[in-house]
Residue frames as a rotation matrix with the C-alpha (Angstrom) as fourth column:
UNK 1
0.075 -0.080 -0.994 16.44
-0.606 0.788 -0.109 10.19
0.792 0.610 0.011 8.41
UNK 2
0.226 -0.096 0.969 16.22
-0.831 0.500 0.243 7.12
-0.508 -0.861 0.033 10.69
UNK 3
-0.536 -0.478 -0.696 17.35
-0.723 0.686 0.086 3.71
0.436 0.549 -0.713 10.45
UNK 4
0.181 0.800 0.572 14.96
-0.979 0.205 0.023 0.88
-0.099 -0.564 0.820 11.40
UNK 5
-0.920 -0.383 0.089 16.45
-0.385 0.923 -0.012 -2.86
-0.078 -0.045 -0.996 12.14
UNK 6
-0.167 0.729 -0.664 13.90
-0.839 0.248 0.484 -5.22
0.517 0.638 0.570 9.91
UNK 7
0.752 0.390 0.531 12.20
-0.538 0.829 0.153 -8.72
-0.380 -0.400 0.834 11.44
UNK 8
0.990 -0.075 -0.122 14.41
-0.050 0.619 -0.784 -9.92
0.134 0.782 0.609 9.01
UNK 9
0.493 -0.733 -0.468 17.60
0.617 -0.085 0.782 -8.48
-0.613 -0.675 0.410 10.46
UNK 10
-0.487 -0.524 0.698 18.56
0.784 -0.615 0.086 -6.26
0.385 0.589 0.711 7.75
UNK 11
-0.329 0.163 -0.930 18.29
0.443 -0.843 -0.304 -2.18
-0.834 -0.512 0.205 8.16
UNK 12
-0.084 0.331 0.940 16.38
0.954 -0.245 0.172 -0.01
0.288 0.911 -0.296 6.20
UNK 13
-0.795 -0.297 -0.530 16.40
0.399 -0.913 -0.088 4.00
-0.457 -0.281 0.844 5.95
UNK 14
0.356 0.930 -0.086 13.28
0.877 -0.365 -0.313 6.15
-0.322 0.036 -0.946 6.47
UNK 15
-0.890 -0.066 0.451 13.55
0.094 -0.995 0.040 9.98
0.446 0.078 0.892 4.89
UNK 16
0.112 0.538 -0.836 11.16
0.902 -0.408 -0.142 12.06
-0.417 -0.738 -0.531 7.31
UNK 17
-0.064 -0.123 0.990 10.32
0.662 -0.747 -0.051 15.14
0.746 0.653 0.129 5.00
UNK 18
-0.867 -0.451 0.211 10.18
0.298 -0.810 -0.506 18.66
0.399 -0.376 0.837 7.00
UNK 19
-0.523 0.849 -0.070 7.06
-0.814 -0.522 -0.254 19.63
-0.252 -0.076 0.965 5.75
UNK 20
-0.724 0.271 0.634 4.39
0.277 0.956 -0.094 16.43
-0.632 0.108 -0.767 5.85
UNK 21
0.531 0.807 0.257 1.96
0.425 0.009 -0.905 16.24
-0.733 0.590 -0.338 3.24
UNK 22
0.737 -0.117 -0.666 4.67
-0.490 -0.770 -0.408 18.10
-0.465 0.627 -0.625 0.68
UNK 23
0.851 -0.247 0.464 6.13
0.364 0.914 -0.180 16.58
-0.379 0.322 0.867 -1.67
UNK 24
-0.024 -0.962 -0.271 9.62
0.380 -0.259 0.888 16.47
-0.925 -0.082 0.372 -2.69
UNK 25
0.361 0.379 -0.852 10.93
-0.588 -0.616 -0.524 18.08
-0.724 0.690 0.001 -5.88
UNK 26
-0.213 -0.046 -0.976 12.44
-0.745 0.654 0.131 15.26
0.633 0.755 -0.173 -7.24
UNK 27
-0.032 0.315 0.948 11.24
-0.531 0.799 -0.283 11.75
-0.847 -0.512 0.142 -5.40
UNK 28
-0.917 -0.382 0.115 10.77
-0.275 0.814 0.511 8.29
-0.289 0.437 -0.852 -6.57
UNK 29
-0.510 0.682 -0.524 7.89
-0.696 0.031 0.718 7.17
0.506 0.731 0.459 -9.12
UNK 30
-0.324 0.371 -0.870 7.35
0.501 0.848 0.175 4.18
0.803 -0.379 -0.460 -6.48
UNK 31
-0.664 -0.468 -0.583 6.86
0.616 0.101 -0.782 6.25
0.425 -0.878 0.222 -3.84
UNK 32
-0.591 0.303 -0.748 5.08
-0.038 -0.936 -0.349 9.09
-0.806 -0.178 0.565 -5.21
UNK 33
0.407 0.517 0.753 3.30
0.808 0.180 -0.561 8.06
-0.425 0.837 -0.345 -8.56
UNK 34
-0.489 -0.630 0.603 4.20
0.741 -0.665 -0.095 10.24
0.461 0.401 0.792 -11.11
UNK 35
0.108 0.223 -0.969 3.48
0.456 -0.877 -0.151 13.90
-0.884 -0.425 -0.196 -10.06
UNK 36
-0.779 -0.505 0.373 3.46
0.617 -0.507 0.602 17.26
-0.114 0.699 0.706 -12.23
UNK 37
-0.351 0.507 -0.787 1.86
0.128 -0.807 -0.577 20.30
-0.928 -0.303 0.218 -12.50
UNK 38
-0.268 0.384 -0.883 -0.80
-0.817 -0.577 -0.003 20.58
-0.511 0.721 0.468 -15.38
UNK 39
-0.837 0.114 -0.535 -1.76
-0.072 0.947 0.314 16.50
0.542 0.301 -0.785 -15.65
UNK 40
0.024 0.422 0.906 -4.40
-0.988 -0.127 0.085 15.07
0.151 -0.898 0.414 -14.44
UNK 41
-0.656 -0.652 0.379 -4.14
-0.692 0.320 -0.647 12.45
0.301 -0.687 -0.661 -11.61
UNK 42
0.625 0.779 -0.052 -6.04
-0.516 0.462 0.722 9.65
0.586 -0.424 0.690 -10.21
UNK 43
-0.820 -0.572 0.022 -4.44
-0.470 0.651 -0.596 7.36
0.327 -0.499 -0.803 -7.32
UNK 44
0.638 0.749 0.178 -6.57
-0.764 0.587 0.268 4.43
0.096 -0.307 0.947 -6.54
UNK 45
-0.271 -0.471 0.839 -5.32
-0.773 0.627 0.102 0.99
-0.574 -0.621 -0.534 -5.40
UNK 46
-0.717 -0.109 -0.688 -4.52
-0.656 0.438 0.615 -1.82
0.235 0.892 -0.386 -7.86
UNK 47
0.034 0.878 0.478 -7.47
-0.922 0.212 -0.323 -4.08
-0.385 -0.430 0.817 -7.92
UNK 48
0.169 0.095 0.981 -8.39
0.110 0.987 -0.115 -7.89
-0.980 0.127 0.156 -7.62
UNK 49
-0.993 -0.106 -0.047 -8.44
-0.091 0.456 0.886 -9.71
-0.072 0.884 -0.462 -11.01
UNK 50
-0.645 0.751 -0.140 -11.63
0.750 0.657 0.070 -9.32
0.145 -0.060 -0.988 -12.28
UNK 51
-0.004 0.369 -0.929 -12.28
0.352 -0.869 -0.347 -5.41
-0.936 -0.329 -0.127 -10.99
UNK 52
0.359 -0.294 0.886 -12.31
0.719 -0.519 -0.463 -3.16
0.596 0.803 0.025 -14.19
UNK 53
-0.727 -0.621 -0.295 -10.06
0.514 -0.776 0.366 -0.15
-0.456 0.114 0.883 -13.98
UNK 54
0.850 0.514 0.116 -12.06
0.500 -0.720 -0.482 3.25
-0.164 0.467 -0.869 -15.22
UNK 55
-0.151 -0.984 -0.091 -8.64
0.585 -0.163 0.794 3.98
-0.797 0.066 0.601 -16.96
UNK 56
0.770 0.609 0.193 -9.03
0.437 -0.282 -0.854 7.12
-0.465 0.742 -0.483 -19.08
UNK 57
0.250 -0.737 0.628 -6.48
0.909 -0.046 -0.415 8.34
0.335 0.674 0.658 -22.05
UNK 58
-0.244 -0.785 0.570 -4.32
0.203 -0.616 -0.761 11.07
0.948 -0.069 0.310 -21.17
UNK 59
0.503 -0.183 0.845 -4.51
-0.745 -0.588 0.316 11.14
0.438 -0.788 -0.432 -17.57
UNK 60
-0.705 -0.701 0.107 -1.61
-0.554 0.451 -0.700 9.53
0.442 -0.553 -0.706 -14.84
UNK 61
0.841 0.539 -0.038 -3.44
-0.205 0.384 0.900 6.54
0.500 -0.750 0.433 -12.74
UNK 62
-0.514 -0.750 0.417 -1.02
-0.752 0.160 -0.639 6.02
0.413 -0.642 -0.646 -10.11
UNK 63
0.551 0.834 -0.033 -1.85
-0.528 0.379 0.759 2.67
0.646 -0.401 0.650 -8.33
UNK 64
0.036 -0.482 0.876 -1.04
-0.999 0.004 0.043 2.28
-0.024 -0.876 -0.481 -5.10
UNK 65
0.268 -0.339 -0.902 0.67
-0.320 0.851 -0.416 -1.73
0.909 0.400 0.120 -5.36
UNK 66
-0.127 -0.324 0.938 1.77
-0.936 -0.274 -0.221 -1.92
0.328 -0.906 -0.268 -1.90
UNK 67
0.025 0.269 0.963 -0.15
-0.876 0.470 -0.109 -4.79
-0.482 -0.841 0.247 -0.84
UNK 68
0.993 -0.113 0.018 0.51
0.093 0.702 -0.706 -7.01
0.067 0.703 0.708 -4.17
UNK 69
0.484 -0.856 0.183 4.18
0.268 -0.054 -0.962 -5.69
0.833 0.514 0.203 -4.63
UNK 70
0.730 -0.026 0.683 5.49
-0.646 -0.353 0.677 -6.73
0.223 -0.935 -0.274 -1.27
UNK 71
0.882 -0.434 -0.186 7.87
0.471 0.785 0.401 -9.41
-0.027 -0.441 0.897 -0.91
UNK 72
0.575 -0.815 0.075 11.29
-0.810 -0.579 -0.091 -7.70
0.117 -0.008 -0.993 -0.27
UNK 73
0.812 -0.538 0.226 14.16
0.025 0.419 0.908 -10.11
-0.583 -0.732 0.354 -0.95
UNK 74
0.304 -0.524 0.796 17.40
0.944 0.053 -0.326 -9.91
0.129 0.850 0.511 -2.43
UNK 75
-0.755 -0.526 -0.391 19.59
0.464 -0.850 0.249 -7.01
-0.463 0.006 0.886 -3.31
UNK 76
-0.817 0.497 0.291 16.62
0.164 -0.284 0.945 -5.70
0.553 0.820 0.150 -5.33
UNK 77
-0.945 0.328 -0.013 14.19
-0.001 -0.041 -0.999 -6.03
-0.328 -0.944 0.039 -2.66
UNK 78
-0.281 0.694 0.662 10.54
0.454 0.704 -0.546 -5.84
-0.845 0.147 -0.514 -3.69
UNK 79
-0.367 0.036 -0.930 11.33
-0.804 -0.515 0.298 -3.95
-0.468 0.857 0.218 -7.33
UNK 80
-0.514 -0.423 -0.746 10.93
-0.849 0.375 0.372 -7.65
0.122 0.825 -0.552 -8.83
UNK 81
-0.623 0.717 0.312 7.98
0.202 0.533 -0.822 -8.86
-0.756 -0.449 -0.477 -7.09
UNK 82
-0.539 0.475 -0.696 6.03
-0.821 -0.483 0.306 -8.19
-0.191 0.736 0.650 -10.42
UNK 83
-0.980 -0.102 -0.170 5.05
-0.129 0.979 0.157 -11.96
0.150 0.175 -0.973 -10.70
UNK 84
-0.761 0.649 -0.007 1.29
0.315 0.361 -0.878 -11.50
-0.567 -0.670 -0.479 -10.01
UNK 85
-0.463 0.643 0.609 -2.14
0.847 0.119 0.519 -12.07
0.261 0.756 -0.600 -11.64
UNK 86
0.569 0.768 -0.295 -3.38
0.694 -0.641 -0.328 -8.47
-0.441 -0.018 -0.898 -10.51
UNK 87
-0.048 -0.605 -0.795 -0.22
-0.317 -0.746 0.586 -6.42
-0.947 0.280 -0.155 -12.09
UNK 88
-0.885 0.019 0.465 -0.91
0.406 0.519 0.752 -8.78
-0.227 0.855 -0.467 -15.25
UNK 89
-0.075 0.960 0.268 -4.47
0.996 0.086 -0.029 -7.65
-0.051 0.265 -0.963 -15.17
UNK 90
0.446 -0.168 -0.879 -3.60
0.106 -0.965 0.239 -3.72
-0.889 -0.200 -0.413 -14.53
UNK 91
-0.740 -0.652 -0.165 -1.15
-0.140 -0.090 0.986 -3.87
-0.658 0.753 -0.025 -17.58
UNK 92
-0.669 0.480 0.567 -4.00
0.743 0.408 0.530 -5.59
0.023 0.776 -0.630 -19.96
UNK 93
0.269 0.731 -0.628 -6.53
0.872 -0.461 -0.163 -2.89
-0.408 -0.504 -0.761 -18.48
UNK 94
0.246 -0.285 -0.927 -4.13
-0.036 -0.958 0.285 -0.25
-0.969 -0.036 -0.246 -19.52
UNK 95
-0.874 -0.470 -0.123 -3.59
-0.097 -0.080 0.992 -1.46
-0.476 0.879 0.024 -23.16
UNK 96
-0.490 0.762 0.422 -7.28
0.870 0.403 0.283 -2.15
0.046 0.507 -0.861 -23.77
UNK 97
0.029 0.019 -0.999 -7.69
0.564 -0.826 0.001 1.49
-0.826 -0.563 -0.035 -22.90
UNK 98
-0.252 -0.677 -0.692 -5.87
-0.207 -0.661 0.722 2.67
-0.945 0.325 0.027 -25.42
């Protein structure tokens, strides 16, 4: 584990697994998309407004939000950055799916 002093002056804590590329057995849904043995998976990056999504019933899309779901502030940091016209357009994508 390391600690890393932010631009911002706050600290944040890195976990540095053992083994890279292996995932933990229990980890965070932000971090990792869901996982699980016997699903299938897709990870792709959340796209513009305007992209379709090839979003197909029963399988996990994990989309990688990073660059949309980024503002860290607050005790809450960037959980509540949700405020944006591509996570609005991912959500509609995933209910016309269905």
């Amino acid at each position: 584990m390391s600690v890393k002093k932010e631009a911002n002056g706050r600290h944040s804590v890195q976990v540095e697994f053992e083994v890279p590329d292996v995932l933990p057995t229990y980890g965070g849904i932000g971090t990792f998309g869901i996982r699980g043995p016997g699903i299938e998976i897709v990870d792709e990056p959340m796209r513009a407004v305007g992209e379709a999504y090839e979003l197909r019933p029963r399988v996990v899309h994990n989309l990688v939000a990073d660059e949309v779901i980024a503002t860290s502030e607050g005790i809450m940091g960037a959980h509540s950055d949700i405020c944006h016209g591509a996570v609005a357009h991912a959500v509609w994508q995933a209910v016309a799916a269905t």
